[in-house]
N, C-alpha and C positions, 0 to 999 in steps of 0.2 A: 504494500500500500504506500503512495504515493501522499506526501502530506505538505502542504504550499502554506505557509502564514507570512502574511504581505503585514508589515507594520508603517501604516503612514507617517507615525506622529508620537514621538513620544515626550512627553515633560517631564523632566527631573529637579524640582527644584531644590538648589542647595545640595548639588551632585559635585565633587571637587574635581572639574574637569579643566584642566588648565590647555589653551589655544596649541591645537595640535594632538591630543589626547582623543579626540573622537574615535579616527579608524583604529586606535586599538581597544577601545569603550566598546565598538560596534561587533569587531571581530570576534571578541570573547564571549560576547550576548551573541550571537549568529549561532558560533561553534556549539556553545553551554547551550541553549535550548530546543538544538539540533541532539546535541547530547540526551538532553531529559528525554524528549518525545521519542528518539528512540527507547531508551530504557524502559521509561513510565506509559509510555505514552499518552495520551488524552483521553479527555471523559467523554461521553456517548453524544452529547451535545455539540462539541468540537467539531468532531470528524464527521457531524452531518452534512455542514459546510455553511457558508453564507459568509455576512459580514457583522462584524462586530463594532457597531458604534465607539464603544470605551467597554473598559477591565475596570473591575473596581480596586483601588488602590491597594496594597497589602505594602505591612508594615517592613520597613526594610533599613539597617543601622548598618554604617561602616566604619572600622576601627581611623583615626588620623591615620594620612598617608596611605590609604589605600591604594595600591596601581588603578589604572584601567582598566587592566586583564581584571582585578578581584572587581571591579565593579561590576563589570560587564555582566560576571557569571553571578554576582548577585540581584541583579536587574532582573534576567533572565529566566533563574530559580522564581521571583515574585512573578515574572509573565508566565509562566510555566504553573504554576499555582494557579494564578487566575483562570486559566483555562480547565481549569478539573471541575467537577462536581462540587454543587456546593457552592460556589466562588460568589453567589450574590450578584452575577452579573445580567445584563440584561438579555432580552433576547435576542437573539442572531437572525439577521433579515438575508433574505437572497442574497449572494452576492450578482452584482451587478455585471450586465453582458456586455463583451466588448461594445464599444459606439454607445454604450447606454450611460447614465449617471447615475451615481450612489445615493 
């Protein structure tokens, strides 16, 4: 099974990312919830498919000095969370066909 998660948008605030830090912020949340979803995989809701508005926030603490790489994979572990059972989130609407809008 083939499993695609498109993330538009994400807000971190008070995330300690200093100019330049993204692509290895992004690369560790890529790898790490590619990691989970193989392992764990998703809850029955997920892998129905569609589109997800927003995740509801889960709480997330990092020690000072954290790298990127440790953010990333802790980003990822709460996105990865959100998408289980349970998670409080809302419902998932069709996703949208090419040429169409969301």
């Amino acid at each position: 099974m083939n499993v695609h998660i498109d993330i538009e948008r994400i807000v971190l605030d008070g995330l300690p990312l200093a100019p330049g830090e993204e692509a290895r912020f992004r690369a560790a949340l890529e790898l790490e919830l590619a990691r989970r979803v193989a392992a764990h995989g998703l809850g029955a809701e997920a892998l129905r498919g569609g589109a997800l508005a927003s995740l509801p926030p889960q709480p997330m603490s990092f020690p000072s000095g954290s790298t990127p790489a440790q953010l990333g994979r802790g980003v990822a572990a709460a996105i990865h969370q959100s998408l289980q059972p349970g998670a409080g989130r809302a419902e998932a609407r069709p996703a949208s066909t090419p040429g169409g809008s969301r």
